[in-house]
Jmol script that loads the backbone (N, CA, C; Angstrom):
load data "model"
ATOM      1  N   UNK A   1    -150.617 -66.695 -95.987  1.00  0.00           N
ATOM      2  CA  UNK A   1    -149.871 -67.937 -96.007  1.00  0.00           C
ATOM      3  C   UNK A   1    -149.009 -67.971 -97.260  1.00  0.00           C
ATOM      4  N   UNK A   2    -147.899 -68.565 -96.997  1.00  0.00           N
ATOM      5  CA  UNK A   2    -146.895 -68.492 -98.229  1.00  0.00           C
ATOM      6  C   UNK A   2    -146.825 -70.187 -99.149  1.00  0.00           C
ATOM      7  N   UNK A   3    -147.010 -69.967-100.267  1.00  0.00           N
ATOM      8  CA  UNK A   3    -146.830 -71.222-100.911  1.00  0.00           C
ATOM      9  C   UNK A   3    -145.968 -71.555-101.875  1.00  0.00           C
ATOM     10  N   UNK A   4    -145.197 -72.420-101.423  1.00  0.00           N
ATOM     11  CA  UNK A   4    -143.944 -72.639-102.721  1.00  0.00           C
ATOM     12  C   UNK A   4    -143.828 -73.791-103.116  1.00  0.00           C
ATOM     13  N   UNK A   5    -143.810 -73.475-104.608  1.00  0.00           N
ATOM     14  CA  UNK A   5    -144.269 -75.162-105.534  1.00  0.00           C
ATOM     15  C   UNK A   5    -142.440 -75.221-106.069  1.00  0.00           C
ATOM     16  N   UNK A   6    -142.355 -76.373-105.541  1.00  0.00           N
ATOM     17  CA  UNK A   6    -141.048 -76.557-105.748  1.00  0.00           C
ATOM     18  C   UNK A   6    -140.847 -78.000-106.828  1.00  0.00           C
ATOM     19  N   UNK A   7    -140.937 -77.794-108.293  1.00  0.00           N
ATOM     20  CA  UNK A   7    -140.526 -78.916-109.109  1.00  0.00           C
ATOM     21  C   UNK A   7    -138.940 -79.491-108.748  1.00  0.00           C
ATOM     22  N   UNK A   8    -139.060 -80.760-109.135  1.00  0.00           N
ATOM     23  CA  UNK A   8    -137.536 -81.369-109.172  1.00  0.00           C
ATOM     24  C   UNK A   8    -137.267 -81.487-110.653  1.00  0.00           C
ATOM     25  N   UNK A   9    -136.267 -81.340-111.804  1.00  0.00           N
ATOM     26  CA  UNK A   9    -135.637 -81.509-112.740  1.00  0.00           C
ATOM     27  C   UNK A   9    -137.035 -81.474-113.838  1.00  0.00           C
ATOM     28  N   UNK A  10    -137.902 -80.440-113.961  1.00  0.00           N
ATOM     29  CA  UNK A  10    -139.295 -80.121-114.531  1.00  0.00           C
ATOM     30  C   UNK A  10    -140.007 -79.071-114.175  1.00  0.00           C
ATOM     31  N   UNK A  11    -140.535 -79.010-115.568  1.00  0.00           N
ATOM     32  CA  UNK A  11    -141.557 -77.032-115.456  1.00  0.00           C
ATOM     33  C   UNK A  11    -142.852 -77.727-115.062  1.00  0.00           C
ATOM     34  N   UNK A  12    -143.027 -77.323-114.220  1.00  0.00           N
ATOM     35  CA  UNK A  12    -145.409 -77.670-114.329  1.00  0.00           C
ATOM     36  C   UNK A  12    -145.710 -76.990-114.904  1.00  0.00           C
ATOM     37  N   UNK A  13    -146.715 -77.706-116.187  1.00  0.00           N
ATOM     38  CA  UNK A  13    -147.609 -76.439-117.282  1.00  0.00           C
ATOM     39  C   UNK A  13    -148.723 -75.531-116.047  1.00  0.00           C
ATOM     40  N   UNK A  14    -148.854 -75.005-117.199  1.00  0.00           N
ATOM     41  CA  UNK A  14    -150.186 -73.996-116.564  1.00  0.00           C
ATOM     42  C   UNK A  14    -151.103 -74.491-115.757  1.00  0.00           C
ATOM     43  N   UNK A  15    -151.980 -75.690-116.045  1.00  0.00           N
ATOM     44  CA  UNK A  15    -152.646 -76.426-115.874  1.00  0.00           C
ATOM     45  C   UNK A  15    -152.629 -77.004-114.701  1.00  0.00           C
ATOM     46  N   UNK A  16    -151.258 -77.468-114.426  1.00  0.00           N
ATOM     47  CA  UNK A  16    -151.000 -78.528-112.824  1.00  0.00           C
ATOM     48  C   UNK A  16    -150.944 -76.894-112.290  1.00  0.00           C
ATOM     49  N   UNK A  17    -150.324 -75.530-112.136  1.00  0.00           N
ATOM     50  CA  UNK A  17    -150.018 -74.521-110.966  1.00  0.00           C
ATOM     51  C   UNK A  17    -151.094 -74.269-110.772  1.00  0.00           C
ATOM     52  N   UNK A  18    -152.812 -74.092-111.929  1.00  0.00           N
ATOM     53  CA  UNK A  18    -153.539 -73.786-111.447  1.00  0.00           C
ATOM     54  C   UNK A  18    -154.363 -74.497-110.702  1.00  0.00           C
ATOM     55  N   UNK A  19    -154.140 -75.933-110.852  1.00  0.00           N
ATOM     56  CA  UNK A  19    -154.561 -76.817-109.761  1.00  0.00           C
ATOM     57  C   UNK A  19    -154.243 -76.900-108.083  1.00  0.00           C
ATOM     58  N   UNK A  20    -153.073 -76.615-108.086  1.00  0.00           N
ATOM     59  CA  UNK A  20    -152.409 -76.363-106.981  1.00  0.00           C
ATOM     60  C   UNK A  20    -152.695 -75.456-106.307  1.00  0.00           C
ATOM     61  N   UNK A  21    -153.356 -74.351-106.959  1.00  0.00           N
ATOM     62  CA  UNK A  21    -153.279 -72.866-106.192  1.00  0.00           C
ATOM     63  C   UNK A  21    -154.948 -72.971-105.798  1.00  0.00           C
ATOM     64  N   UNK A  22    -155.380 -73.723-106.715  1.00  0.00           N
ATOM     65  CA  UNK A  22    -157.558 -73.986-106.098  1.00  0.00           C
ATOM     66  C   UNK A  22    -157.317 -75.007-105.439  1.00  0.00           C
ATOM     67  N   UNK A  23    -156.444 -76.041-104.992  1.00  0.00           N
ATOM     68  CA  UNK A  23    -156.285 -77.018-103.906  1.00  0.00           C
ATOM     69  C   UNK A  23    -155.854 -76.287-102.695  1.00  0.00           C
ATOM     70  N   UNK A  24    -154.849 -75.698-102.739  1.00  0.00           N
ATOM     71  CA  UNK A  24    -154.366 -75.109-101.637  1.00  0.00           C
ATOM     72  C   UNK A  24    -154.622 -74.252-101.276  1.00  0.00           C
ATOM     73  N   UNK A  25    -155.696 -73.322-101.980  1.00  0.00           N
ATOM     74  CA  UNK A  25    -156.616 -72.226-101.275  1.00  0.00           C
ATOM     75  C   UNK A  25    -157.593 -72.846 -99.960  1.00  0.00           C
ATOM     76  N   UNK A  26    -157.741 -74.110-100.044  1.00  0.00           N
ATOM     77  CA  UNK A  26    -159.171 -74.460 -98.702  1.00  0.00           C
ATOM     78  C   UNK A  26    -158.006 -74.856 -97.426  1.00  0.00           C
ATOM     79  N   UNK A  27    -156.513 -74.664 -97.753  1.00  0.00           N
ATOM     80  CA  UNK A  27    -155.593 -75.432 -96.722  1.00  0.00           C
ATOM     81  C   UNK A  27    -155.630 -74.073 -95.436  1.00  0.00           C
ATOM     82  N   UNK A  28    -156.390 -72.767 -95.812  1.00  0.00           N
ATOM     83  CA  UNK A  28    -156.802 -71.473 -94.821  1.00  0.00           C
ATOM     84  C   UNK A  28    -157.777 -71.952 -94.098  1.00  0.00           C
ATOM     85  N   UNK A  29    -158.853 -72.713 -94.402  1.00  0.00           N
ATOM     86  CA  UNK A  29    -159.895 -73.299 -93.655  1.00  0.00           C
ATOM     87  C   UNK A  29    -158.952 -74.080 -92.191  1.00  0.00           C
ATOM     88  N   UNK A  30    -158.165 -74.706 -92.757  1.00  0.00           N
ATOM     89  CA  UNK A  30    -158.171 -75.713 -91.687  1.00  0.00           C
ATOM     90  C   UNK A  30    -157.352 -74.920 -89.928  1.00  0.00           C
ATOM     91  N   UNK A  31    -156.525 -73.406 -90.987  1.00  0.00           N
ATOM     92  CA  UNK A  31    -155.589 -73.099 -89.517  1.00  0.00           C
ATOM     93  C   UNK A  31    -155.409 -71.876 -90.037  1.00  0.00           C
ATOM     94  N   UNK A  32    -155.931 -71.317 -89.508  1.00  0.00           N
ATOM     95  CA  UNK A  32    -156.054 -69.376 -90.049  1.00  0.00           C
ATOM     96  C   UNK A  32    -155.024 -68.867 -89.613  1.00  0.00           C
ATOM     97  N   UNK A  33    -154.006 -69.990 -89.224  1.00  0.00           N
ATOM     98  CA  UNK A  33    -152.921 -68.615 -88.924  1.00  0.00           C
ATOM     99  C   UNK A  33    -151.592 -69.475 -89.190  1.00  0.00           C
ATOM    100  N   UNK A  34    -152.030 -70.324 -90.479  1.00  0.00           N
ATOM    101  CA  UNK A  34    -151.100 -71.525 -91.428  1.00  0.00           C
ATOM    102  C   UNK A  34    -150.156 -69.954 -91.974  1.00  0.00           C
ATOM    103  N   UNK A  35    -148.859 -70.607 -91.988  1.00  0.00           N
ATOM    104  CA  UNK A  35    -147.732 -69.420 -92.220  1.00  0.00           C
ATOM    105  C   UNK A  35    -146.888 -70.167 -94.149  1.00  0.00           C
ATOM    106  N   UNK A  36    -146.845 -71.597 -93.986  1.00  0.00           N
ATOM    107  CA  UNK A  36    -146.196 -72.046 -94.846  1.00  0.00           C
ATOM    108  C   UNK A  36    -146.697 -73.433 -95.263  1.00  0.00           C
ATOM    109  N   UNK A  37    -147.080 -73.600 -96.993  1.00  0.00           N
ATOM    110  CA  UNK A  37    -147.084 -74.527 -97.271  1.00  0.00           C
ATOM    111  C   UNK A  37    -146.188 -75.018 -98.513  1.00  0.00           C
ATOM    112  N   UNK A  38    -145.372 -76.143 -98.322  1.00  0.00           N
ATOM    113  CA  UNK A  38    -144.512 -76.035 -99.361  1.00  0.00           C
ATOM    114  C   UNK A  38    -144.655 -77.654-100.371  1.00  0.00           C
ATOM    115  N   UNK A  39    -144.809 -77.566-101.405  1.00  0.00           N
ATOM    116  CA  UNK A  39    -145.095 -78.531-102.261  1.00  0.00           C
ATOM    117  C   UNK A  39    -143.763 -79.272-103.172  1.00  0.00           C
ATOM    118  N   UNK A  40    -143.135 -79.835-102.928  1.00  0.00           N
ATOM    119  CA  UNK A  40    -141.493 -80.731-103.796  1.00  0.00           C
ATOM    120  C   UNK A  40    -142.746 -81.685-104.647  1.00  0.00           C
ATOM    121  N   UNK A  41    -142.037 -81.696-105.978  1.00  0.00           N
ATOM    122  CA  UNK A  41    -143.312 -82.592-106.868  1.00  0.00           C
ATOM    123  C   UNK A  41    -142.097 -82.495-107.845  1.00  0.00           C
ATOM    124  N   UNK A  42    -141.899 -84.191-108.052  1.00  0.00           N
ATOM    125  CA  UNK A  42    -140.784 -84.897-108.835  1.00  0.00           C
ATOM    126  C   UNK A  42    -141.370 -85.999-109.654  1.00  0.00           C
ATOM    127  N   UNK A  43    -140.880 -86.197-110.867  1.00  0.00           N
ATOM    128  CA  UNK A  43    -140.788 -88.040-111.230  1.00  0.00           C
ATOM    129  C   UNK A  43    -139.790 -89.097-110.830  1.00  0.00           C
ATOM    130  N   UNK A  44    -140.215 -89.921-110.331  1.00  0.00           N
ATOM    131  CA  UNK A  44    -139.444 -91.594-109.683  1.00  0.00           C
ATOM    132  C   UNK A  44    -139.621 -92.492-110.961  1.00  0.00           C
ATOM    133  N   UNK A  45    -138.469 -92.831-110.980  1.00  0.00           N
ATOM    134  CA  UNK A  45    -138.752 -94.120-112.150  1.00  0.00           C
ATOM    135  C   UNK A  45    -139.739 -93.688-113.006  1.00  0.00           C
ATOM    136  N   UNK A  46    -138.950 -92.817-113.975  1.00  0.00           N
ATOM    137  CA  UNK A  46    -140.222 -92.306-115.389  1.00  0.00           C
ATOM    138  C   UNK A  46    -140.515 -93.999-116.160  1.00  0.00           C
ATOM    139  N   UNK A  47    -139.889 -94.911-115.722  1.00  0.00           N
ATOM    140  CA  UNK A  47    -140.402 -96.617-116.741  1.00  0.00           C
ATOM    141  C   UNK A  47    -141.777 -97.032-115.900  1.00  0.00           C
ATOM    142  N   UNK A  48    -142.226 -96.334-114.968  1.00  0.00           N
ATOM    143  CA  UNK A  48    -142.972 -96.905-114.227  1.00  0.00           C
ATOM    144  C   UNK A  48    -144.502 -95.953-114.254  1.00  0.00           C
ATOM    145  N   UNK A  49    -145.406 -96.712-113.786  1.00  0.00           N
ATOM    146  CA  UNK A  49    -147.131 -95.892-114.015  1.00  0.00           C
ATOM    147  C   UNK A  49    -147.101 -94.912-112.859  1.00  0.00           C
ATOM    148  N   UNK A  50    -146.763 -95.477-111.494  1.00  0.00           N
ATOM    149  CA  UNK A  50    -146.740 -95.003-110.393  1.00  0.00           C
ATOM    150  C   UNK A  50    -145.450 -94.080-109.792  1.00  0.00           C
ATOM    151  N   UNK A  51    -145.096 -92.664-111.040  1.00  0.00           N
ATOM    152  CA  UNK A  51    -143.843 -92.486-110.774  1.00  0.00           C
ATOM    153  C   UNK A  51    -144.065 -90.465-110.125  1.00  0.00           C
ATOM    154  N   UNK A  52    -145.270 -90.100-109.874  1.00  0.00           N
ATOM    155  CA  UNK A  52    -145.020 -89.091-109.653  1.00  0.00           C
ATOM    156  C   UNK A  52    -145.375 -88.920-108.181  1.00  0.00           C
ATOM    157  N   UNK A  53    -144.338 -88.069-107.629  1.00  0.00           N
ATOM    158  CA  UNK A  53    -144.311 -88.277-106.285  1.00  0.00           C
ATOM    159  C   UNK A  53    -144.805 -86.481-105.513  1.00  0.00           C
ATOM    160  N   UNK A  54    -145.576 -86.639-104.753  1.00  0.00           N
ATOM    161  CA  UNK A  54    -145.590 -84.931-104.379  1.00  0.00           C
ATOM    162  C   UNK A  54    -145.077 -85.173-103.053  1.00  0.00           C
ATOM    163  N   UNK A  55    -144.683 -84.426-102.430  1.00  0.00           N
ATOM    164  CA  UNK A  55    -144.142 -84.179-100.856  1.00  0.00           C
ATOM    165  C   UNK A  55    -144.746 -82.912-100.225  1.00  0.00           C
ATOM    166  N   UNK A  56    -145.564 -82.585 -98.939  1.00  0.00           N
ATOM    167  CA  UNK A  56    -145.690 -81.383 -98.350  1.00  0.00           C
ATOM    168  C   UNK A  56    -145.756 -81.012 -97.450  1.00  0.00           C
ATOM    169  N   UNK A  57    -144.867 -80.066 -96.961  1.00  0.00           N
ATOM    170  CA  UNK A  57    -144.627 -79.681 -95.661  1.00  0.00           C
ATOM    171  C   UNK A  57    -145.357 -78.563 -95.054  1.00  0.00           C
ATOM    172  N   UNK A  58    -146.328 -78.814 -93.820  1.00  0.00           N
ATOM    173  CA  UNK A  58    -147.311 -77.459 -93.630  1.00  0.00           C
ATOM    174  C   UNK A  58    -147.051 -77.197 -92.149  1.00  0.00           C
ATOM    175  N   UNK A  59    -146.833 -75.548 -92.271  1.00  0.00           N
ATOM    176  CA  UNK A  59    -146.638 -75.305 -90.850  1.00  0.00           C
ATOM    177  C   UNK A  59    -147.603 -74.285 -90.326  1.00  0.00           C
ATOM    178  N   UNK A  60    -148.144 -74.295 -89.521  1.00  0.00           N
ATOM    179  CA  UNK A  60    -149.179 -73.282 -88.872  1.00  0.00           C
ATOM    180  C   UNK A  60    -149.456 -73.557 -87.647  1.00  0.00           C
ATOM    181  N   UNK A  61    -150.396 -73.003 -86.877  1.00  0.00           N
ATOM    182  CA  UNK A  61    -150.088 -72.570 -85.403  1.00  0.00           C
ATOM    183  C   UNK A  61    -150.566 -74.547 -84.645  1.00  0.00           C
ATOM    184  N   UNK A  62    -150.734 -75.227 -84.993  1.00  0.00           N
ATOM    185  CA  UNK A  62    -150.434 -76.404 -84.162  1.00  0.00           C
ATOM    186  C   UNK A  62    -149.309 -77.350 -84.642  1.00  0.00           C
ATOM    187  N   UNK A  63    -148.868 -76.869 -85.355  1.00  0.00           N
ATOM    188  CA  UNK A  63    -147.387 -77.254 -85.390  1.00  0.00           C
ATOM    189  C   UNK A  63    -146.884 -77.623 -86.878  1.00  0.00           C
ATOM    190  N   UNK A  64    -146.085 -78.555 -87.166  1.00  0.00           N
ATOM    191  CA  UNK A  64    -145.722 -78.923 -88.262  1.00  0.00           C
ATOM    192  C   UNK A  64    -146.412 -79.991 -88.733  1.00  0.00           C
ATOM    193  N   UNK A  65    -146.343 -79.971 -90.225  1.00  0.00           N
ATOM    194  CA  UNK A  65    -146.874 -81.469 -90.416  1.00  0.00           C
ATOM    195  C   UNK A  65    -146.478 -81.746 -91.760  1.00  0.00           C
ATOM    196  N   UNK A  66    -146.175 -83.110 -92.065  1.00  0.00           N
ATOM    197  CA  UNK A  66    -145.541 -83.898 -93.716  1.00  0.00           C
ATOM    198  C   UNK A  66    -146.210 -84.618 -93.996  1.00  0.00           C
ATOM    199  N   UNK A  67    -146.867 -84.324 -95.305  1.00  0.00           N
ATOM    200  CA  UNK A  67    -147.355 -86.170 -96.183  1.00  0.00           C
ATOM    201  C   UNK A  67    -146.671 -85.969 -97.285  1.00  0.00           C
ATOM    202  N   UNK A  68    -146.907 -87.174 -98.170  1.00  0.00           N
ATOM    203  CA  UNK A  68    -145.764 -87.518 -99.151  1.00  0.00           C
ATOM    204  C   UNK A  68    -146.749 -88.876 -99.834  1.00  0.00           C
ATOM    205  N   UNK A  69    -146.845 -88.610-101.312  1.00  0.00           N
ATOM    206  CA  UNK A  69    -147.964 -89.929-101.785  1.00  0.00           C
ATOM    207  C   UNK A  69    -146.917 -89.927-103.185  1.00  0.00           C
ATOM    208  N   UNK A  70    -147.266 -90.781-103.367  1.00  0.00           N
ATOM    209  CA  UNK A  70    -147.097 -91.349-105.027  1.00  0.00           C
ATOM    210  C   UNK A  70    -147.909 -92.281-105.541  1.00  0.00           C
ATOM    211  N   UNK A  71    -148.427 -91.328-106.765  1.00  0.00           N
ATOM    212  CA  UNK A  71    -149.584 -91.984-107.877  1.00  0.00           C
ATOM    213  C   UNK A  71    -149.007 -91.451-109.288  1.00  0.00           C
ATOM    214  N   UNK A  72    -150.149 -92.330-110.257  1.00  0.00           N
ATOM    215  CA  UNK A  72    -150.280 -92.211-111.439  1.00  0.00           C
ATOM    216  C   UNK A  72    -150.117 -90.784-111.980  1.00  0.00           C
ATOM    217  N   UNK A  73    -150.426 -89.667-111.119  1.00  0.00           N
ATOM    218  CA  UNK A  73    -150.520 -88.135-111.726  1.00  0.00           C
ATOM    219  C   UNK A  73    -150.347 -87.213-110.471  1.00  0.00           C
ATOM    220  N   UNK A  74    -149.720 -85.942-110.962  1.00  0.00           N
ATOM    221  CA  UNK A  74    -149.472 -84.865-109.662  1.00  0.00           C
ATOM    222  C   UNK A  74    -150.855 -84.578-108.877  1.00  0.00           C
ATOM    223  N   UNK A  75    -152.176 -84.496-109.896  1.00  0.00           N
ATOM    224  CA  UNK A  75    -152.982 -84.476-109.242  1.00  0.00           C
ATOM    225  C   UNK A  75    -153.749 -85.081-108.078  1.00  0.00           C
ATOM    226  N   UNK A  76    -153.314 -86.432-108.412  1.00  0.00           N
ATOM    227  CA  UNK A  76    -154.036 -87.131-107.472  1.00  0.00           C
ATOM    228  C   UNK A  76    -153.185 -87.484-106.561  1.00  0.00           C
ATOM    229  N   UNK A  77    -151.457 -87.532-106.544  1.00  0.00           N
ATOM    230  CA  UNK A  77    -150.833 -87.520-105.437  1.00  0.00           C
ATOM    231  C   UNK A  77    -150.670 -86.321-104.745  1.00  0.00           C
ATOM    232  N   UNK A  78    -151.485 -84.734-105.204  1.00  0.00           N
ATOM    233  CA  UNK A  78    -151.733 -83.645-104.314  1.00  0.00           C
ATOM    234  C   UNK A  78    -152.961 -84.009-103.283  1.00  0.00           C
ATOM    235  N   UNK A  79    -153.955 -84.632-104.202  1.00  0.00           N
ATOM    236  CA  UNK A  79    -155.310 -84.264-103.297  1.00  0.00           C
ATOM    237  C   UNK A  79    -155.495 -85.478-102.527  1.00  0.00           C
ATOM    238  N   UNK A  80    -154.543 -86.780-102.559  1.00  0.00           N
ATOM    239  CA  UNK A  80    -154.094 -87.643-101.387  1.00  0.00           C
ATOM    240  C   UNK A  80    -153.142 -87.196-100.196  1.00  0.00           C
ATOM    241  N   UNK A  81    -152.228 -86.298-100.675  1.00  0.00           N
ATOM    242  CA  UNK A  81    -151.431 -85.265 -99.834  1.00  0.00           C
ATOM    243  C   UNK A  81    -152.060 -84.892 -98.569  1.00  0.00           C
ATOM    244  N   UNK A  82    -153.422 -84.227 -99.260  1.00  0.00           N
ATOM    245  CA  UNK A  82    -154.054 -82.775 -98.472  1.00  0.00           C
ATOM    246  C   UNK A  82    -154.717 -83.337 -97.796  1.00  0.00           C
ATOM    247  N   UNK A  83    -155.495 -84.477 -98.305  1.00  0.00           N
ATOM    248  CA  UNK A  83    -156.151 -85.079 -97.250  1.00  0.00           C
ATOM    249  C   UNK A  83    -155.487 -85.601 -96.014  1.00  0.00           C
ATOM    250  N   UNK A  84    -154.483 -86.190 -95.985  1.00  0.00           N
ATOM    251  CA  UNK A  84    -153.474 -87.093 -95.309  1.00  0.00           C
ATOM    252  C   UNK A  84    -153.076 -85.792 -94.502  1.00  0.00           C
ATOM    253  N   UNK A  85    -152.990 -84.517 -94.856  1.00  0.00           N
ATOM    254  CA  UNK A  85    -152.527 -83.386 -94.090  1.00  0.00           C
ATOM    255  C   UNK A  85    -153.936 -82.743 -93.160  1.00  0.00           C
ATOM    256  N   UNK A  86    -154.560 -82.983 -93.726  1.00  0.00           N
ATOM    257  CA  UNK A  86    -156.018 -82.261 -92.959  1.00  0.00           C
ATOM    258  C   UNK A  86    -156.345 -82.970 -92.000  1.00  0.00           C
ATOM    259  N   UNK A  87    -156.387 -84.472 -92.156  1.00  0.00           N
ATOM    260  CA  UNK A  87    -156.381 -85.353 -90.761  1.00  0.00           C
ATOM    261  C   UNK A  87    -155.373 -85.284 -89.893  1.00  0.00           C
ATOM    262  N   UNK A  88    -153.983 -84.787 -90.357  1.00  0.00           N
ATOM    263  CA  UNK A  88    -153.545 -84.527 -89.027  1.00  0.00           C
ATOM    264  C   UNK A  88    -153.423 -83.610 -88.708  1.00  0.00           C
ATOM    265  N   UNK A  89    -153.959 -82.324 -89.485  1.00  0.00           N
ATOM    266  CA  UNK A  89    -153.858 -81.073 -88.124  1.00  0.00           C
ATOM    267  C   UNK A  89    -155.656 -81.200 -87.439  1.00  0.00           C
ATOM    268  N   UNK A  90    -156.403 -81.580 -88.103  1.00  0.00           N
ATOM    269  CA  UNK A  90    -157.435 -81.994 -87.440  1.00  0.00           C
ATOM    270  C   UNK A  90    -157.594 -82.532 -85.916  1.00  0.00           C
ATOM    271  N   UNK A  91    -156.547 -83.928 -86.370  1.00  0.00           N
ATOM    272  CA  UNK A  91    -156.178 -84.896 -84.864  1.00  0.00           C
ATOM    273  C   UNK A  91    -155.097 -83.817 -83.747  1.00  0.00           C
ATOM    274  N   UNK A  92    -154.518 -82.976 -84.440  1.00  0.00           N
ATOM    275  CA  UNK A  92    -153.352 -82.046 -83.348  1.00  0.00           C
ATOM    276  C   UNK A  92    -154.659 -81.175 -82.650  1.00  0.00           C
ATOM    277  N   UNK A  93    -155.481 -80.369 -83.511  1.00  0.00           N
ATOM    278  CA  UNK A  93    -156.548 -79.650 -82.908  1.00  0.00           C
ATOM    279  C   UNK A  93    -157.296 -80.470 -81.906  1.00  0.00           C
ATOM    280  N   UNK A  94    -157.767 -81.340 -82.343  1.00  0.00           N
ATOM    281  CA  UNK A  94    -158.517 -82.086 -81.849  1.00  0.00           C
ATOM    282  C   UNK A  94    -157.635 -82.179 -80.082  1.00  0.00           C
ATOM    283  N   UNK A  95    -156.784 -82.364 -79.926  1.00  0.00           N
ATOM    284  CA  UNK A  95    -155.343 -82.681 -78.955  1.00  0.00           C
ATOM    285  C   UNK A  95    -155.520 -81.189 -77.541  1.00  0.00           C
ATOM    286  N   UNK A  96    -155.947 -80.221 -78.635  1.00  0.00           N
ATOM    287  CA  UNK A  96    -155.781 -78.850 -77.767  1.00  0.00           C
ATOM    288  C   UNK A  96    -157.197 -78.826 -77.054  1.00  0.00           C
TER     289      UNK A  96
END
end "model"
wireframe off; spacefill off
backbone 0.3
color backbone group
């Protein structure tokens, strides 16, 4: 599976890529034959608490799928992401 962390107008330290890469290692569990996951992770309104936004687009063999959160930190608008993504290829499986 291919993964591309795509910042907007910002470097992620060390710290947030290696988060990303032990989050998105269990995203093989859900569809063993997941081809692409792609991560856009920006700041909205840096005056504001609630300004970091992640976006992710996952494609694998039941089809496509997007979530998109904004919280206080990249972290926790990833692992609101993944969840929000696991229930719906869950519900598409669930479908077949």
């Amino acid at each position: 599976m291919e993964i591309k962390i795509n910042p907007i107008k910002f470097e992620p330290n060390e710290k947030l890529q290696q988060f990303i890469q032990k989050k998105t290692a269990k995203v093989e569990r859900w569809d063993a034959h997941a081809s692409l996951l792609e991560l856009t992770l920006k700041v909205v309104k840096p005056e504001t608490n609630l300004n970091k936004e992640v976006q992710i687009n996952f494609a694998g063999s039941y089809g496509k799928f997007f979530a998109s959160k904004t919280c206080d930190s990249f972290e926790e608008a990833i692992d609101l992401s993944l969840e929000a993504l696991e229930k719906q290829v869950k519900k598409a499986k669930d479908k077949e």
